[in-house]
VEXDREN-2710 file (C-alpha; in Angstrom, 1 decimal):
% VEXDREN-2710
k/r/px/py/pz
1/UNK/-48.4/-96.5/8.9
2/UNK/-48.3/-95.1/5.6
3/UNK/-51.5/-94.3/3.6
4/UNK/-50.7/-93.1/-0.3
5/UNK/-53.7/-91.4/-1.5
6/UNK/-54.5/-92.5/-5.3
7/UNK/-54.6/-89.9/-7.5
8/UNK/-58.3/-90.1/-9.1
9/UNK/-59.5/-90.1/-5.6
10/UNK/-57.6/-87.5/-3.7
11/UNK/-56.0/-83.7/-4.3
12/UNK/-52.2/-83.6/-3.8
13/UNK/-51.4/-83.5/-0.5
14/UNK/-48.6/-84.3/2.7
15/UNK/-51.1/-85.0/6.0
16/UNK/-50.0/-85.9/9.4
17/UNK/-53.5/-87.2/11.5
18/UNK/-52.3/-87.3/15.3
19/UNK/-48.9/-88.4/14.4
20/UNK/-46.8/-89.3/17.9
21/UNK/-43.4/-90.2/17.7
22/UNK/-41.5/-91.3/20.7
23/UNK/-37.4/-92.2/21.3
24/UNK/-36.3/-93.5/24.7
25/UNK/-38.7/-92.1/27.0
26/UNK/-39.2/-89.1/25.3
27/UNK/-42.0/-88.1/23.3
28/UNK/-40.6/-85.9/20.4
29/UNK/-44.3/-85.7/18.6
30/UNK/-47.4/-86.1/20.7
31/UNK/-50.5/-86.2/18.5
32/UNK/-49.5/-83.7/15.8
33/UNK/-51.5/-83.6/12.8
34/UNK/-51.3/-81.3/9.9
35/UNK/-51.5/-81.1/5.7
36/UNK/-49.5/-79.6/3.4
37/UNK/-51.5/-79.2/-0.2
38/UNK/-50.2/-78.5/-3.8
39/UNK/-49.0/-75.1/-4.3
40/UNK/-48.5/-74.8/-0.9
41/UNK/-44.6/-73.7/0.7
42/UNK/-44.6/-73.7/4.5
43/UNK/-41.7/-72.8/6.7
44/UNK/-41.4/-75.3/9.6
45/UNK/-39.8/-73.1/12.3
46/UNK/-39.7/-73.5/16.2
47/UNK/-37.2/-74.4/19.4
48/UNK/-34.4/-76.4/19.0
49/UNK/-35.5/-80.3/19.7
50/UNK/-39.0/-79.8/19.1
51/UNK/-39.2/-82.6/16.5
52/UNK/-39.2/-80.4/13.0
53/UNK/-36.5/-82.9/11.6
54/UNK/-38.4/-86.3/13.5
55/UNK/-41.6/-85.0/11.3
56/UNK/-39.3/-84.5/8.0
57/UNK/-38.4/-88.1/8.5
58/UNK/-41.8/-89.2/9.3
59/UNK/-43.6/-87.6/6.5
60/UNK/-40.8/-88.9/4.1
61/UNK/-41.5/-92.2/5.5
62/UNK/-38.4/-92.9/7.0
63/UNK/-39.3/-93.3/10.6
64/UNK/-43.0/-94.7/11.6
65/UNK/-45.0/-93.4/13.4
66/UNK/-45.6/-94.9/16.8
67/UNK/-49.3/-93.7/16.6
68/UNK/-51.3/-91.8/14.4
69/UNK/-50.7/-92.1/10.2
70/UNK/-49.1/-90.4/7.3
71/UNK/-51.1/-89.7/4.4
72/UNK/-49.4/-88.9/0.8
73/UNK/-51.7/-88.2/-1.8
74/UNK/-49.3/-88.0/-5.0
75/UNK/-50.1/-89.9/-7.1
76/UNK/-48.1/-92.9/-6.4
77/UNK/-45.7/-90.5/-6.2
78/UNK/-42.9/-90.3/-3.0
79/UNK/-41.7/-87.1/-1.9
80/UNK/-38.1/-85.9/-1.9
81/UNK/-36.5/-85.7/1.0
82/UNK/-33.4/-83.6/2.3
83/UNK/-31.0/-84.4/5.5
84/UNK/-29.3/-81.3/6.9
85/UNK/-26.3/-83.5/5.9
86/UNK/-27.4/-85.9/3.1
87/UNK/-26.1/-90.0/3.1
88/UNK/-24.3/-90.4/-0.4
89/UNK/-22.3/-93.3/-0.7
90/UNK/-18.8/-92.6/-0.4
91/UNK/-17.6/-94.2/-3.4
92/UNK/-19.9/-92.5/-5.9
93/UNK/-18.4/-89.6/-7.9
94/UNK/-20.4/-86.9/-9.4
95/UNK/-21.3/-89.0/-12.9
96/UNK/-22.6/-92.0/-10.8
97/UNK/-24.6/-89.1/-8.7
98/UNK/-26.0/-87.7/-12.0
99/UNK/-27.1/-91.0/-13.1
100/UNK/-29.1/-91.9/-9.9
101/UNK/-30.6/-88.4/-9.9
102/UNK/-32.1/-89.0/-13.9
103/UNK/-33.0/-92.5/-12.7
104/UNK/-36.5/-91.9/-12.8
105/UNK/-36.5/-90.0/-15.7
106/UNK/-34.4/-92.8/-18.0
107/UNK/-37.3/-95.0/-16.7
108/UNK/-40.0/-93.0/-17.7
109/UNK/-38.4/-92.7/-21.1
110/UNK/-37.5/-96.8/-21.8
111/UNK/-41.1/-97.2/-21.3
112/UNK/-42.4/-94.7/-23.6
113/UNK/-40.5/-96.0/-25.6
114/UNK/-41.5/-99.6/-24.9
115/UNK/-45.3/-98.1/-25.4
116/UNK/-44.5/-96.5/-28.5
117/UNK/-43.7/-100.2/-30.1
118/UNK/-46.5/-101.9/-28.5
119/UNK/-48.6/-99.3/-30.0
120/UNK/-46.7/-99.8/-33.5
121/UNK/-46.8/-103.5/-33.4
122/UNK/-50.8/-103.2/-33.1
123/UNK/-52.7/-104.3/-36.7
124/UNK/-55.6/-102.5/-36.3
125/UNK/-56.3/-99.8/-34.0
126/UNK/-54.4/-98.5/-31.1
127/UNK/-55.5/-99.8/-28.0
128/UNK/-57.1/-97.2/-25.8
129/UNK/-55.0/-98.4/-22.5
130/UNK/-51.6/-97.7/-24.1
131/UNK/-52.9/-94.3/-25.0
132/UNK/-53.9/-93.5/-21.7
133/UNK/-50.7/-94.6/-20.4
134/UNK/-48.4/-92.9/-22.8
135/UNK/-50.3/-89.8/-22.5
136/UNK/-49.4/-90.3/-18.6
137/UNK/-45.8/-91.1/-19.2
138/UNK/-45.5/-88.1/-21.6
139/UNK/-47.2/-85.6/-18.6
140/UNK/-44.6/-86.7/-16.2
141/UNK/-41.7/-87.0/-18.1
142/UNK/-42.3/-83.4/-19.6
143/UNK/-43.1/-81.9/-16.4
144/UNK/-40.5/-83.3/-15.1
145/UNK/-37.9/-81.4/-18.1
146/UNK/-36.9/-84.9/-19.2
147/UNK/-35.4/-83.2/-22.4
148/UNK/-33.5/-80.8/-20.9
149/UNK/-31.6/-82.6/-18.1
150/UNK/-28.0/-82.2/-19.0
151/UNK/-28.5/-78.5/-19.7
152/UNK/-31.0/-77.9/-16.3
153/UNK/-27.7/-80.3/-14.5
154/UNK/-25.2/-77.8/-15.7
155/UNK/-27.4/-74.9/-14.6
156/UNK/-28.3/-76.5/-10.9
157/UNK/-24.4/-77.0/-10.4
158/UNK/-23.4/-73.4/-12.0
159/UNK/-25.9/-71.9/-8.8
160/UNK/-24.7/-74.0/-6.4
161/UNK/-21.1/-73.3/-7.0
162/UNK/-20.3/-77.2/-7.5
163/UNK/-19.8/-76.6/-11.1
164/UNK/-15.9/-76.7/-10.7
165/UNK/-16.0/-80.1/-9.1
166/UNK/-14.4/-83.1/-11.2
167/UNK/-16.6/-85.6/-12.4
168/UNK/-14.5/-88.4/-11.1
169/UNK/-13.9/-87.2/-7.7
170/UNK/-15.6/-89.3/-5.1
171/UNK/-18.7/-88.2/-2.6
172/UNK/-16.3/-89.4/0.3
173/UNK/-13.8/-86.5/-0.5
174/UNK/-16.0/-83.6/-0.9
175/UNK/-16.2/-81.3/2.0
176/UNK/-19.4/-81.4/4.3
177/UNK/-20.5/-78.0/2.4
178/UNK/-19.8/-79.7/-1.0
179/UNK/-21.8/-82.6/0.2
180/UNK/-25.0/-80.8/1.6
181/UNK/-25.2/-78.9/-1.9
182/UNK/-24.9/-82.0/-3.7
183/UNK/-27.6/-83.2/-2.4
184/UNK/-29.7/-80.5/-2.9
185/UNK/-28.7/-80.2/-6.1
186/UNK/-29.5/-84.0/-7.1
187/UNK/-32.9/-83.4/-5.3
188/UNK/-33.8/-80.3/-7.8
189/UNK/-32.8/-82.2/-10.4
190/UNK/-35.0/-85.4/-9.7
191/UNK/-38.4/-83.1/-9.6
192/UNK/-40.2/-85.2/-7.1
193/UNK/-43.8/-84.4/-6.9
194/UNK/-43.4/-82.8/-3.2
195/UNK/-40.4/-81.7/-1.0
196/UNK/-39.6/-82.0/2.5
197/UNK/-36.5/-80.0/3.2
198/UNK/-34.1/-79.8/6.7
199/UNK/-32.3/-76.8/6.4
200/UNK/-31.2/-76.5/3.0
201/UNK/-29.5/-73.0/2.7
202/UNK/-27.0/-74.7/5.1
203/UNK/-23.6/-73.9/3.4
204/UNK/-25.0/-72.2/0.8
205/UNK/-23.8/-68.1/-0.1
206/UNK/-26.2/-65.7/-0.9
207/UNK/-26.7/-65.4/-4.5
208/UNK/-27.5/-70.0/-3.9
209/UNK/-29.7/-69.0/-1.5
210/UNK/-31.5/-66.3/-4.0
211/UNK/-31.3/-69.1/-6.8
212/UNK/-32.8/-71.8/-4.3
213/UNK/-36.0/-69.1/-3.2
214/UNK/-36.8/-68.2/-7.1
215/UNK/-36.6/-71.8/-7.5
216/UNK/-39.0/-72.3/-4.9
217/UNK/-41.2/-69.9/-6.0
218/UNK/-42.0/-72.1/-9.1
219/UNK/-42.5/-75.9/-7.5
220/UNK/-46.0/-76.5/-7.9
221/UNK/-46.5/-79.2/-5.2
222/UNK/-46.7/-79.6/-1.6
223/UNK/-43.4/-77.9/0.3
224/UNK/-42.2/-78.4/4.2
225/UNK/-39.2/-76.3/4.7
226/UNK/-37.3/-76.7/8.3
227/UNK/-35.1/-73.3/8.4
228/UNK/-33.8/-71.2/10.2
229/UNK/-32.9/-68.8/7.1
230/UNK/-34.8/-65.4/7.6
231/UNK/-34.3/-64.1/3.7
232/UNK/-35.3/-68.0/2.4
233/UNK/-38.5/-67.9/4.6
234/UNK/-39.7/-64.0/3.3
235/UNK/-39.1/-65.0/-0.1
236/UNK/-40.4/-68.3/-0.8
237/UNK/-42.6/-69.5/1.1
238/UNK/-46.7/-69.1/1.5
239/UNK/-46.9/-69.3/5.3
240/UNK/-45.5/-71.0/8.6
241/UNK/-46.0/-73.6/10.9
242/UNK/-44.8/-73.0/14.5
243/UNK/-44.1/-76.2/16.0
244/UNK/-43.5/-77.7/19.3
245/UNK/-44.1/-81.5/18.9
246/UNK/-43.6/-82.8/22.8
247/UNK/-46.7/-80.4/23.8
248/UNK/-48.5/-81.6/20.7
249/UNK/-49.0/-78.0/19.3
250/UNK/-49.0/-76.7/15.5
251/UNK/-49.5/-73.3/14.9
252/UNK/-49.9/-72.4/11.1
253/UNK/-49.5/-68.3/10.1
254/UNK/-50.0/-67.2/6.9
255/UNK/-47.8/-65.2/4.6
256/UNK/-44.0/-65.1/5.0
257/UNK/-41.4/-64.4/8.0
258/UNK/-41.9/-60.9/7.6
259/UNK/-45.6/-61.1/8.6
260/UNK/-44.8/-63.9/11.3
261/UNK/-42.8/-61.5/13.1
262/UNK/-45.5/-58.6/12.7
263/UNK/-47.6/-61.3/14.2
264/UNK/-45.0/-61.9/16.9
265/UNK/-44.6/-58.2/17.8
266/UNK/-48.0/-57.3/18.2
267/UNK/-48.7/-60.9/20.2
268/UNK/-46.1/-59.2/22.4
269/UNK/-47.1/-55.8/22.8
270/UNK/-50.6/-57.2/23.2
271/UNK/-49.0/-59.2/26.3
272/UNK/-47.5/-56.6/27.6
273/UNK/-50.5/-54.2/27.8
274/UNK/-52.6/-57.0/29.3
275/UNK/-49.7/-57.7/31.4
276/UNK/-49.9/-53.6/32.7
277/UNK/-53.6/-53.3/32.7
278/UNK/-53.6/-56.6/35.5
279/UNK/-50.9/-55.0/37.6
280/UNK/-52.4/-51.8/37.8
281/UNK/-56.4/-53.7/38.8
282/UNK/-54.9/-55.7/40.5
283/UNK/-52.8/-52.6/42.9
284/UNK/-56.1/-50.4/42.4
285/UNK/-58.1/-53.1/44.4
286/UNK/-55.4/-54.0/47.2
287/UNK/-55.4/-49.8/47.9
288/UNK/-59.3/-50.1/48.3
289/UNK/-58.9/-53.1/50.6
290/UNK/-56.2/-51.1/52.5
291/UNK/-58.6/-48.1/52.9
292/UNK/-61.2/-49.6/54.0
293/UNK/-59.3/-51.8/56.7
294/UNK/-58.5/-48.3/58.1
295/UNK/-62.1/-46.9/57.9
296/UNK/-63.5/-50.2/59.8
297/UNK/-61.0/-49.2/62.9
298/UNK/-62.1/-45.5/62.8
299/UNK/-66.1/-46.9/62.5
300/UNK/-65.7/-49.6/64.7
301/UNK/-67.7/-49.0/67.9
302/UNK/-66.6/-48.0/71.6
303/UNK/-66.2/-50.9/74.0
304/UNK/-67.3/-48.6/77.1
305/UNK/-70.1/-46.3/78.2
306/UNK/-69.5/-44.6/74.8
307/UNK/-71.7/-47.3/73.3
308/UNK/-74.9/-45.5/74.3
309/UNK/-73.3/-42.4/71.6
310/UNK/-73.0/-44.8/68.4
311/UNK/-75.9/-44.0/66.7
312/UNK/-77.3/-45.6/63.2
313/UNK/-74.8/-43.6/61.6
314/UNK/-71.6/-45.0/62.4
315/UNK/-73.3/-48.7/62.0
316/UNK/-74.2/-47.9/58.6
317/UNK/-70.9/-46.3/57.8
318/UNK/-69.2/-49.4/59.1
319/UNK/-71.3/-51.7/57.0
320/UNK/-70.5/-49.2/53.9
321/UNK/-67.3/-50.0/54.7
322/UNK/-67.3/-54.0/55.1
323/UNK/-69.4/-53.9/52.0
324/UNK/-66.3/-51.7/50.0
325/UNK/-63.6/-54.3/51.4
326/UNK/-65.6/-57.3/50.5
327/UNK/-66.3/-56.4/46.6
328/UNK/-62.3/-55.6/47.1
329/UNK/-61.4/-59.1/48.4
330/UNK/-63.7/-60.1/45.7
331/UNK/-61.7/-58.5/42.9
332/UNK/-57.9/-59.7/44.2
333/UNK/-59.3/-63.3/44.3
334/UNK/-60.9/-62.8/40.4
335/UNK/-57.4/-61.3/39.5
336/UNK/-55.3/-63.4/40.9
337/UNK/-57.6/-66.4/39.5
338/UNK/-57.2/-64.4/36.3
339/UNK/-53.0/-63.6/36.4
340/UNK/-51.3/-62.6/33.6
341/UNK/-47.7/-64.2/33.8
342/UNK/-44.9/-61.4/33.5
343/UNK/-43.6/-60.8/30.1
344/UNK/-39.8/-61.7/29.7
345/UNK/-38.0/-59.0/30.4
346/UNK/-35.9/-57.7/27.2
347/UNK/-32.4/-59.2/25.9
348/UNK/-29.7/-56.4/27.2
349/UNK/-26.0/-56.9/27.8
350/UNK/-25.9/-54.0/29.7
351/UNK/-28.9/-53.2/31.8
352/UNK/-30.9/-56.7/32.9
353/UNK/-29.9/-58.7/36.2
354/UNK/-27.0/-58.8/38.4
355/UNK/-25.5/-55.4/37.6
356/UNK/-24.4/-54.7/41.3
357/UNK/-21.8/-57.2/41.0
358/UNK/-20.7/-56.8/37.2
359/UNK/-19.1/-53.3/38.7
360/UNK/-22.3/-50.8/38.3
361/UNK/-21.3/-47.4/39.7
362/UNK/-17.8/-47.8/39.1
363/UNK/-15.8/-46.2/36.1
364/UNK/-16.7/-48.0/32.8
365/UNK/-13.4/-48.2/30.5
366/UNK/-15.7/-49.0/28.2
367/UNK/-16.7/-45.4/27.9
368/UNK/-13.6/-44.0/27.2
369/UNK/-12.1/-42.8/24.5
370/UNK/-9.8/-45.4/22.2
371/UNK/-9.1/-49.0/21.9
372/UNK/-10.8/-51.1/23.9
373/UNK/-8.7/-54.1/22.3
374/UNK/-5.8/-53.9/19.9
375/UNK/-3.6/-55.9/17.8
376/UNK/-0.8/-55.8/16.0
377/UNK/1.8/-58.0/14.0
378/UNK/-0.3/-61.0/14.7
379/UNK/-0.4/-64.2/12.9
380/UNK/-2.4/-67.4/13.6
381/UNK/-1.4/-70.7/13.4
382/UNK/-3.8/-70.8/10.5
383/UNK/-1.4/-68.8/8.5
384/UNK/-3.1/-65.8/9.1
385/UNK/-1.9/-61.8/9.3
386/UNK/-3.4/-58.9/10.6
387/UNK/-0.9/-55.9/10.8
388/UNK/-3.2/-53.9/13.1
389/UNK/-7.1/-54.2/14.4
390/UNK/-8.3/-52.2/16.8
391/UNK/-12.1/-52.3/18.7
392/UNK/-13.1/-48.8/19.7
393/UNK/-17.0/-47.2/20.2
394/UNK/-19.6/-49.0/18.5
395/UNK/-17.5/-51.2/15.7
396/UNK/-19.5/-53.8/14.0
397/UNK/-17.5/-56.3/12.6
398/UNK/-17.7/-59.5/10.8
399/UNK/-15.5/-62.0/10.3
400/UNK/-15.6/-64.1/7.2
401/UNK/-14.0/-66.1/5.5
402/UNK/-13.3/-70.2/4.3
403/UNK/-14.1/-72.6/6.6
404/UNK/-10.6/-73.1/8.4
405/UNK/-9.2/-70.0/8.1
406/UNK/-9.4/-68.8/11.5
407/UNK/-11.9/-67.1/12.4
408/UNK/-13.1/-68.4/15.4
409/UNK/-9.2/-68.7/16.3
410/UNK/-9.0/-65.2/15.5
411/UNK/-12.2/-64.5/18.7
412/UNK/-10.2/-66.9/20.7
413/UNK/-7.2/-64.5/20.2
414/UNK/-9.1/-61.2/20.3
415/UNK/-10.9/-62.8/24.2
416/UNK/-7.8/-63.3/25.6
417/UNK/-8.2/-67.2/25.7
418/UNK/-5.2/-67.9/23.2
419/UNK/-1.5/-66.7/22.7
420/UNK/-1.0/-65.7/19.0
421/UNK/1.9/-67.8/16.9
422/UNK/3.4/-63.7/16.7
423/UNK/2.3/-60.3/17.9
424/UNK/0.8/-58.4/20.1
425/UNK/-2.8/-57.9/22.0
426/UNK/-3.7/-55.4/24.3
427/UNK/-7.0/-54.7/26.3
428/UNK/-7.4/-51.4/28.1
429/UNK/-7.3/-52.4/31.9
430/UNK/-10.7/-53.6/33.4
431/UNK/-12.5/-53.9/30.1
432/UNK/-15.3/-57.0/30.5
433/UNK/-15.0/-59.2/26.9
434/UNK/-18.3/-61.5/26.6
435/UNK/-17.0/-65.0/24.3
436/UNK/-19.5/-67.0/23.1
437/UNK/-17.9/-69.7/21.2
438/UNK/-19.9/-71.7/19.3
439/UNK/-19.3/-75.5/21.9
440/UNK/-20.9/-74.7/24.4
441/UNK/-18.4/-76.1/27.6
442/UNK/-20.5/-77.4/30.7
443/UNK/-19.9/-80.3/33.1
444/UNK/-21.0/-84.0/31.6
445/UNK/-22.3/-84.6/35.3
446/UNK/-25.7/-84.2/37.4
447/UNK/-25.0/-80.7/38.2
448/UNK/-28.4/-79.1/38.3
449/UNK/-28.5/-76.3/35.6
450/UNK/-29.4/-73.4/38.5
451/UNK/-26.4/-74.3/40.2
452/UNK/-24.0/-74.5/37.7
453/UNK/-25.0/-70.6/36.2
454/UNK/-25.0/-69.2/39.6
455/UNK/-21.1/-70.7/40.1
456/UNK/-20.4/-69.1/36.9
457/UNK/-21.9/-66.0/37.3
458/UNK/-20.9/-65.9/40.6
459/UNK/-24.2/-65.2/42.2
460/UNK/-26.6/-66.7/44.5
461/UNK/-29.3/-69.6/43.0
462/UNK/-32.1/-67.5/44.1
463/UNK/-30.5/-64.5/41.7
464/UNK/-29.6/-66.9/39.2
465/UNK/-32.7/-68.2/38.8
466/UNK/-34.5/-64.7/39.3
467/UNK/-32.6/-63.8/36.0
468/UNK/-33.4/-66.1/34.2
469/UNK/-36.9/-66.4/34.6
470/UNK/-37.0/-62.6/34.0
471/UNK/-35.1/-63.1/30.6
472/UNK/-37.5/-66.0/30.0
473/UNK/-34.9/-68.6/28.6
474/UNK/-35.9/-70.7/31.2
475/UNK/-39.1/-72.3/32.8
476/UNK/-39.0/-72.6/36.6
477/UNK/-39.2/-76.6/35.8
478/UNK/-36.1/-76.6/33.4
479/UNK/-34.1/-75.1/36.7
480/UNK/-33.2/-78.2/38.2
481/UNK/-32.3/-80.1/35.0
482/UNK/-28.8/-81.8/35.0
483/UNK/-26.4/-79.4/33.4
484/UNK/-25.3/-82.6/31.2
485/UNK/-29.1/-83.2/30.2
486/UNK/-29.8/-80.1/28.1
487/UNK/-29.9/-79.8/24.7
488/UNK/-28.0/-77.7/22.4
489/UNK/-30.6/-75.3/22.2
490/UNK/-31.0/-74.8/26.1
491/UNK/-27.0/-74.3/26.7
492/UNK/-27.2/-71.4/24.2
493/UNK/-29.9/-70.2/26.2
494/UNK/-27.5/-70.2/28.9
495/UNK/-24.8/-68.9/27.6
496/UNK/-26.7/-65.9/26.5
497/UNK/-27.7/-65.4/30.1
498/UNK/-24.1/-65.7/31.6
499/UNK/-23.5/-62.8/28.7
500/UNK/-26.3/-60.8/30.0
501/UNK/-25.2/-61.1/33.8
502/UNK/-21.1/-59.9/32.8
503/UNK/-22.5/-56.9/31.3
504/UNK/-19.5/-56.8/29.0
505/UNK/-17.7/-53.6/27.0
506/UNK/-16.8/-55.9/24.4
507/UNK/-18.8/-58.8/22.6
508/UNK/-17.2/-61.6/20.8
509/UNK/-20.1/-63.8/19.0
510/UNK/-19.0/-67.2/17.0
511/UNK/-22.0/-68.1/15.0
512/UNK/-24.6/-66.9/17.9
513/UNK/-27.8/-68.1/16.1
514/UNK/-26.6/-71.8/16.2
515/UNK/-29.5/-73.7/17.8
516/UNK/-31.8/-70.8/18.7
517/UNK/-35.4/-70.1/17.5
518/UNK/-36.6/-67.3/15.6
519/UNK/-38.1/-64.9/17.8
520/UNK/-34.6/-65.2/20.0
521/UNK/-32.8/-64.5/17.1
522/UNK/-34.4/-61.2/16.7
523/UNK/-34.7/-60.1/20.5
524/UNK/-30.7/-61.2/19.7
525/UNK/-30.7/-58.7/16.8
526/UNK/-32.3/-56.2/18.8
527/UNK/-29.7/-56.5/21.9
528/UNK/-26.8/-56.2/19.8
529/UNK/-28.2/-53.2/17.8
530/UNK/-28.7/-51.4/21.0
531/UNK/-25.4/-53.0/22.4
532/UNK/-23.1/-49.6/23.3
533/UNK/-19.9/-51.5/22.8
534/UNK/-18.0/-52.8/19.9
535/UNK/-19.4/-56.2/18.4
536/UNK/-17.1/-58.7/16.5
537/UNK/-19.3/-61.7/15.1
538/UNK/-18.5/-64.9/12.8
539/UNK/-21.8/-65.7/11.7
540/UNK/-24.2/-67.6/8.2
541/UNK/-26.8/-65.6/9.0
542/UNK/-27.7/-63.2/6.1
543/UNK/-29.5/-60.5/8.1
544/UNK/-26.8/-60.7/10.6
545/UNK/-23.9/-60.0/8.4
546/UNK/-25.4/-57.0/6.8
547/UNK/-26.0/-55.3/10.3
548/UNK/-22.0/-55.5/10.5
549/UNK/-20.4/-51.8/9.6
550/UNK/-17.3/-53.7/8.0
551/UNK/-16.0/-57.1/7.3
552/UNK/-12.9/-58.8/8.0
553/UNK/-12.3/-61.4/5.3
554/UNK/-9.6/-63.7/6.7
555/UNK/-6.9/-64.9/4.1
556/UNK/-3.7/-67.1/4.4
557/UNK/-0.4/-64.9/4.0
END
């Protein structure tokens, strides 16, 4: 259900009270309950398919909840809502789009105006209720910039590049990145009283994504922001909420992403101390069990005429010694009652799992001087020429450009996995390149997900699965999942981990952060930084592209 809160009675405010939400036989929320208040911008971060954009919808009141209620205390008000890829109707062009988004604010304004000549058509005084409500109509209509619309229209579509656009040209023609910024843009312009936002920096470039924080920063009601955008969540919001609706869980941090992953680090370090101190009590108390089962056999007493010789002394040495091993057996059964799970061992492509059989000991090419990979002359189907690139050492290098122009062609090219229209390609003999495309390719089937990495990694299950337990990507539950079954967040998960078990010389990454959570994408960050090899990525992500020591902007001949 959904409650709306009157105004006189009740602060601005998005709540969630025990909110469940379930599709098929899956429960995607289970009981989650939170508010959002005025003045208030949280980031909504967690897992892929944890429910952030099933809460989105909910709170919007789009989907019902199957338990639990929605409260919206606005006024009257509904919040504005943004899909990662917003419904327009195809035959609207960007006029008919304008008009919808000043809707609201031509019908605040006909009734002003409708006020104003009731007011004027009164003989004697002016009645008290039509100068309550035009005082209302004025409030909203100024805070929502009524005045100013065409000029604040113009501005909106200058920042969010869409200011080149004809006016006539329909919403069914515009490219999926012209459509997700239209919407946004028609949401700014409609001021709703809150916001609930799916990813908006989507296909937006960094000075939009600058414009879009600032903007932020001013909103005065209730925000919930689903992103994955590192710089949007340091500079604009007021805190986090860590989700992860199937277990029913909502963890709220305050401040921005840059004290979240403080937060995070220290959790961590914290783990992995508790983690040591456990080990090392738990090792102390099986050496003093071990000690004293070999001080009971030198106490115990004679079995023959020697028996007459075991004095008080040896029986109270021996119950010293019972005693010791008891308090010992005492302490492994408190310990192991009290286990510390391990902490995940760290993201490496060159050092975690499985090295015996990616080659270690034998010469690495990789640590030679020169190319590892080199072209020349080569052109794409895409139109595309690159004279000469060669990998050598520890390159960095990002590939940009348009959408279509090739870049992940170019990876494709640059792995091996595709001829070039012209040209040449060579890789030093025996150099390893990890691919990870951006589809992840896996059987449709009821392949159990241990089985299928240890076929591709060419290992046993029970070192398949010891990897990736240590990595943590996995729990031992998710082992036996049908390969088919998993969702897009759990086959990047694999694909890092056949990545980690190669232990490549060369890294090709096409838009690695797709469907992975925060804290992966920085123990991601990390690997690569500490990655000896050269790196060639195709990425959105801000932070990702400034780590790059050079670009490669892709343009047709």
């Amino acid at each position: 259900m959904i409650a709306t809160a009157r105004a006189a009675d009740a602060t601005v405010h998005l709540a969630a009270d025990s909110v469940t939400r379930i599709r098929g036989d899956r429960t995607v929320l289970n009981g989650i309950s939170l508010t959002v208040s005025a003045g208030e911008r949280l980031g909504l971060i967690g897992d892929n398919g944890v429910g952030k954009s099933t809460l989105l919808r909910v709170l919007a009141g789009l989907d019902a909840p199957d338990g639990g209620r929605v409260r919206v205390g606005l006024g009257g008000g509904t919040p504005g809502y943004l899909s990662q890829e917003p419904d327009l109707p195809a035959d609207w062009d960007l006029a008919r789009c304008l008009a919808e988004a000043r809707r609201e604010i031509d019908r605040i304004a006909a009734r002003m105006h409708e006020v104003e000549q009731l007011m004027a058509a009164a003989e004697d005084t002016e009645p008290a209720a039509l100068l309550d409500e035009y005082a209302v109509l004025q409030e909203d209509f100024e805070a929502r910039d009524g005045w100013r619309f065409e000029a604040r229209a113009s501005e909106v579509f200058q920042a969010l590049g869409l200011h080149r656009l004809p006016s006539e040209r329909p919403a069914g023609q515009l490219s999926g990145g012209e459509r997700a910024r239209l919407g946004l843009a028609l949401l700014v312009l409609q001021e709703p009283p809150a916001l609930l936002l799916d990813e908006p920096t989507n296909h937006l470039d960094d000075e939009a994504v600058e414009w879009l924080a600032r903007w932020l920063r001013e909103f005065r009601g209730p925000c919930l922001i689903a992103s994955h955008d590192r710089d949007l969540l340091d500079g604009a919001v007021t805190g986090l909420l860590d989700l992860d609706g199937p277990r029913g869980s909502v963890v709220r941090y305050g401040g921005t992403y840059r004290d979240y992953a403080a937060a995070q680090a220290a959790a961590r370090r914290r783990w992995e101390a508790d983690y040591e101190n456990w080990t090392e009590s738990l090792a102390a108390a099986q050496l003093r069990l071990n000690r004293s089962d070999r001080a009971a056999g030198h106490y115990r007493p004679p079995r023959d005429n020697a028996k007459m010789n075991y004095d008080l002394r040896g029986a109270g040495a021996q119950a010293a010694v019972a005693r010791t091993a008891r308090a010992a057996k005492e302490e492994i059964r408190r310990l192991e009652l009290q286990a510390v799970p391990r902490p995940p061992a760290p993201l490496s492509f060159t050092a975690v799992g499985l090295g015996d059989r990616a080659g270690r000991g034998a010469a690495e090419p990789g640590q030679e001087a020169g190319p590892l990979i080199e072209l020349r002359d080569v052109r794409t189907a895409q139109g595309i020429r690159l004279p000469e690139l060669a990998l050598t050492g520890t390159d960095r290098l990002v590939v940009a450009g348009p959408n279509g122009a090739g870049k992940s062609t170019l990876l494709r090219i640059l792995a091996g996995e595709l001829e070039p229209g012209s040209g040449t390609v060579a890789t030093r003999p025996g150099v390893r390149v990890g691919h990870l495309s951006q589809e992840s390719e896996y059987p449709a089937g009821r392949v159990p997900l241990l089985r299928t990495h240890a076929q591709v990694i060419a290992a046993t299950e029970d070192e398949a699965a010891e990897q990736l337990l240590e990595l943590g990507l996995f729990r031992p539950a998710d082992l036996q999942v049908p390969v088919g079954a998993l969702s897009a967040g759990q086959r990047r998960r694999l694909d890092l981990a056949r990545l980690v078990a190669m232990r490549p010389h060369v890294l090709l990454l096409d838009e690695p952060t797709n469907h992975l959570s925060l804290p992966l994408i920085e123990d991601l960050q990390t690997a690569l930084d500490e990655f000896p090899g050269p790196v060639v990525t195709v990425t959105h992500d801000r932070r990702m592209r400034r780590s790059a020591g050079r670009t490669l902007l892709l343009e047709r001949d």
